[in-house]
C-alpha positions as CSV (number, residue, x, y, z in Angstrom):
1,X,0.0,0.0,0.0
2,X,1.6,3.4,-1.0
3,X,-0.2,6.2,1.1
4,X,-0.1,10.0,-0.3
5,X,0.0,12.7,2.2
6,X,-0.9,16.7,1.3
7,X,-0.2,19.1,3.7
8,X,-2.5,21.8,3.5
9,X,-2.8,25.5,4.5
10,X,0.6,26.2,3.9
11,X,1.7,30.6,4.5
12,X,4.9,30.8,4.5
13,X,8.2,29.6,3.6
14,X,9.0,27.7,7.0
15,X,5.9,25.6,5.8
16,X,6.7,24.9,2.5
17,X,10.4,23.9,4.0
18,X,8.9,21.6,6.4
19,X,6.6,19.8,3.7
20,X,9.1,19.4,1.2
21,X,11.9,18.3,3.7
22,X,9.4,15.9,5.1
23,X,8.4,14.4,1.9
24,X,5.0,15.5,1.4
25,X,3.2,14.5,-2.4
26,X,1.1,17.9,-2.3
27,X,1.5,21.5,-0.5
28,X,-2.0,22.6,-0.5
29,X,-2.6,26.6,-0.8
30,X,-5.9,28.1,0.3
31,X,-8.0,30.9,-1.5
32,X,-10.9,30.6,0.3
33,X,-11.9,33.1,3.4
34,X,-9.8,31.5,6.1
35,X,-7.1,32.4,8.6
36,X,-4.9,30.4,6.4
37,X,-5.5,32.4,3.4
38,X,-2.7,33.5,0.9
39,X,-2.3,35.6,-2.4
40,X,-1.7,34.1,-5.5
41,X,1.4,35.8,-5.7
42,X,2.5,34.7,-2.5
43,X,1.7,30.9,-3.3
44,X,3.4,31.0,-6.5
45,X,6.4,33.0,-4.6
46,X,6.4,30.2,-2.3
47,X,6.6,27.0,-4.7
48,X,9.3,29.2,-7.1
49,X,12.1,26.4,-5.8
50,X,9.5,23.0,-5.0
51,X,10.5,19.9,-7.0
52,X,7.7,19.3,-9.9
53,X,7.0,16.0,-8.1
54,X,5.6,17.7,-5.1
55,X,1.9,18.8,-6.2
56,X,0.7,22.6,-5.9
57,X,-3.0,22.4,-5.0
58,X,-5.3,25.7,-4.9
59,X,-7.8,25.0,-2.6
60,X,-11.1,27.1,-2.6
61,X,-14.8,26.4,-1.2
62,X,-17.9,26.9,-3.3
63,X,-16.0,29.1,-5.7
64,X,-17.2,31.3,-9.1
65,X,-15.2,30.5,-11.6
66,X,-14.0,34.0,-12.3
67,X,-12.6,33.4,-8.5
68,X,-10.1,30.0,-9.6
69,X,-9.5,31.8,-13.0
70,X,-7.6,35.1,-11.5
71,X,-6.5,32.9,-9.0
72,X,-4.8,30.4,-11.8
73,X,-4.0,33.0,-13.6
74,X,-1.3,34.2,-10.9
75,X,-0.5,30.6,-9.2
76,X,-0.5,27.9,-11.7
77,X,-1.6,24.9,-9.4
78,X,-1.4,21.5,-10.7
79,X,-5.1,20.7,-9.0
80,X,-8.0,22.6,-7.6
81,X,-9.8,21.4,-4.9
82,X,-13.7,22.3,-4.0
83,X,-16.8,21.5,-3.2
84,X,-18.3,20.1,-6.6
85,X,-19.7,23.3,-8.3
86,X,-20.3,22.5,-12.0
87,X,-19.4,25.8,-13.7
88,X,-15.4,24.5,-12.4
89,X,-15.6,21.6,-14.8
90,X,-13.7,22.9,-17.9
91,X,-11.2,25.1,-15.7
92,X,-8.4,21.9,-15.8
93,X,-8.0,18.9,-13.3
94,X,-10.1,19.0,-10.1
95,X,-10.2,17.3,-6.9
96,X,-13.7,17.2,-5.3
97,X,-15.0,17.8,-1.5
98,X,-17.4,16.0,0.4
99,X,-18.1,16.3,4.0
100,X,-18.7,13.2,6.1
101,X,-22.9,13.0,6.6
102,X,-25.9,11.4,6.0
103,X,-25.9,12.0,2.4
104,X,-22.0,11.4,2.1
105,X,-22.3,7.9,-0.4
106,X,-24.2,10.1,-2.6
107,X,-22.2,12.5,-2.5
108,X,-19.4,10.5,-3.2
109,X,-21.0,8.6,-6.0
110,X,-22.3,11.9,-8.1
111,X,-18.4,12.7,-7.3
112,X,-17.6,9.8,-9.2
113,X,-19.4,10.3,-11.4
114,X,-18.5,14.1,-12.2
115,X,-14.7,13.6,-12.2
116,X,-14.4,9.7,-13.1
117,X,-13.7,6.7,-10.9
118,X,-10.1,7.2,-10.7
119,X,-10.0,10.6,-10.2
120,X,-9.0,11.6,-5.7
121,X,-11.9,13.0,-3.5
122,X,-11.6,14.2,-0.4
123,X,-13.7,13.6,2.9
124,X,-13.6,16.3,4.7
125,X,-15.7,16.2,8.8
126,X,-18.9,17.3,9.0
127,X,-19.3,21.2,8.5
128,X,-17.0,23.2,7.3
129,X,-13.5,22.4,6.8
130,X,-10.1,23.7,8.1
131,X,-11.2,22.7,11.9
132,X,-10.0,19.6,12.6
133,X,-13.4,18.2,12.7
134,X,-12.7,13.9,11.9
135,X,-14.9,12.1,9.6
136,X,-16.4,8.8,10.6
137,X,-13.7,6.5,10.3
138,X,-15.7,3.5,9.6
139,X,-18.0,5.1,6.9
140,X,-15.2,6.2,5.4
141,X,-13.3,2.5,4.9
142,X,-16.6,1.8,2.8
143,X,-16.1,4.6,0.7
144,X,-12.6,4.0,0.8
145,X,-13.1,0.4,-1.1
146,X,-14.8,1.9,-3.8
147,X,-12.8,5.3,-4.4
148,X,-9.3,7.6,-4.7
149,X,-9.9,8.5,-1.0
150,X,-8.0,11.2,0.1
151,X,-8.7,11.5,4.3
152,X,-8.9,14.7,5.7
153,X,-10.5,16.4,9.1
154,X,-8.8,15.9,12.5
155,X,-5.5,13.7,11.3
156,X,-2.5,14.4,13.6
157,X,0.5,12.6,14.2
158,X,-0.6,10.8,17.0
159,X,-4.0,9.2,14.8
160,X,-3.1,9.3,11.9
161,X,-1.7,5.3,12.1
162,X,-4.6,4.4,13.3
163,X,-6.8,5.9,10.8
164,X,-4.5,4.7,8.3
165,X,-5.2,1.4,9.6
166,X,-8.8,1.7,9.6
167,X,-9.9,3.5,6.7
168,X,-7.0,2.5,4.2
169,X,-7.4,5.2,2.5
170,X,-5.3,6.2,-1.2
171,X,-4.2,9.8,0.8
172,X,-4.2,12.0,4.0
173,X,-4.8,15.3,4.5
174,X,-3.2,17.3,6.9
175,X,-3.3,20.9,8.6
176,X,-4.5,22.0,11.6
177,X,-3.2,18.9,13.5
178,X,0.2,19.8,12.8
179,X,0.0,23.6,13.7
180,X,1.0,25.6,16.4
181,X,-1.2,28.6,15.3
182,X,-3.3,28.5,12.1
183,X,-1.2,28.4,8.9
184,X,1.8,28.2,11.1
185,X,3.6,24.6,10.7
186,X,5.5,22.7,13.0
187,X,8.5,21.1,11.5
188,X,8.7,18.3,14.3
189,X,5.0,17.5,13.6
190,X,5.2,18.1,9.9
191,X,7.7,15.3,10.6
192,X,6.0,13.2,12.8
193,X,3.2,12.7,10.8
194,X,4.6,12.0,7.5
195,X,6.7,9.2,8.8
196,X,3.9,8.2,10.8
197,X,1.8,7.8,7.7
198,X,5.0,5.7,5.8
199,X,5.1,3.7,8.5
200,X,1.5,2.8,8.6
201,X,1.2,2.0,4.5
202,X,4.7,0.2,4.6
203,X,2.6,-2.6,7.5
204,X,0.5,-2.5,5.7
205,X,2.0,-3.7,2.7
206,X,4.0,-6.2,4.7
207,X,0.8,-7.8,6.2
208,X,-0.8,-8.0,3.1
């Protein structure tokens, strides 16, 4: 099992240091009214010297496509992640939302659908995202069996083995859990978590 890890709400350089030292497949950049909101310019200032095999993701909530274009225009992200809205469909490769709920399989499925069965979706908690609500673990190792998870909501360092183990899930999704205020990232967590995550997928692997 090879597990994918995106840290997310990334500000500043220290972050992007700590990500890409760490090993991270995606920094995650976020648009979207938040205490962990950047600039476009700032973003793309911030990935100037990031290896291409590290992922830059623009990550926006319910957004108008005039929104992701400007935002594009001035940080060329390799992926866009939202909440489904339609009208984002022809704007390049997209990574859906969906929040952990009653309606969460359908949502998942009409996800599916949208963007193709191959294609990553994240489960976000319940609500909003960005504050470190968790999902339900064990709904989300049935949606994991049929779909590109990506887990997101409440991981830390300290669960993020165990949910690893639970859900088996194609990625995680990290930010607040690894924060000592928000958009500010702790390199020893950053750490932490990462290699907690490798270590997970590698048993894994080996019991399989």
């Amino acid at each position: 099992m090879r597990i994918r890890v995106k840290l997310c709400g990334v500000t500043d350089a220290a972050g992007v240091e700590a990500g890409v030292r760490a090993g991270v497949d995606a920094l995650g950049f976020v648009f979207a009214a938040s205490p962990r909101r950047v600039r476009p310019e700032v973003a793309a200032a911030l990935c100037a010297d990031v290896p291409r095999a590290i992922a830059r993701v623009a990550v926006f909530r319910y957004p108008h496509p005039t929104e992701v274009r400007e935002v594009l225009e001035r940080f060329p992200a390799d992926l866009v992640q939202s909440e489904p809205v339609p009208e984002l469909d022809d704007l390049g490769p997209m990574v859906p939302v969906v929040h952990d709920g009653p309606d969460v399989e359908a949502d998942v499925l009409a996800a599916r659908r949208a963007r193709g069965a191959r294609a990553p979706i994240v489960l976000e908690g319940p609500g909003r995202g960005g504050r470190g609500v968790r999902a339900d673990w064990s709904r989300a190792a049935r949606l994991a069996r049929g779909a590109r998870l990506a887990l997101a909501g409440g991981l830390s360092p300290a669960n993020v083995a165990e949910a690893i183990g639970i859900v088996r899930p194609w990625a995680v999704d990290v930010s607040s859990g690894v924060e000592t205020a928000p958009g500010i990232k702790d390199r020893q967590a950053v750490d932490g978590f990462v290699r907690a995550a490798r270590d997970a997928a590698l048993r894994i692997r080996r019991s399989s």
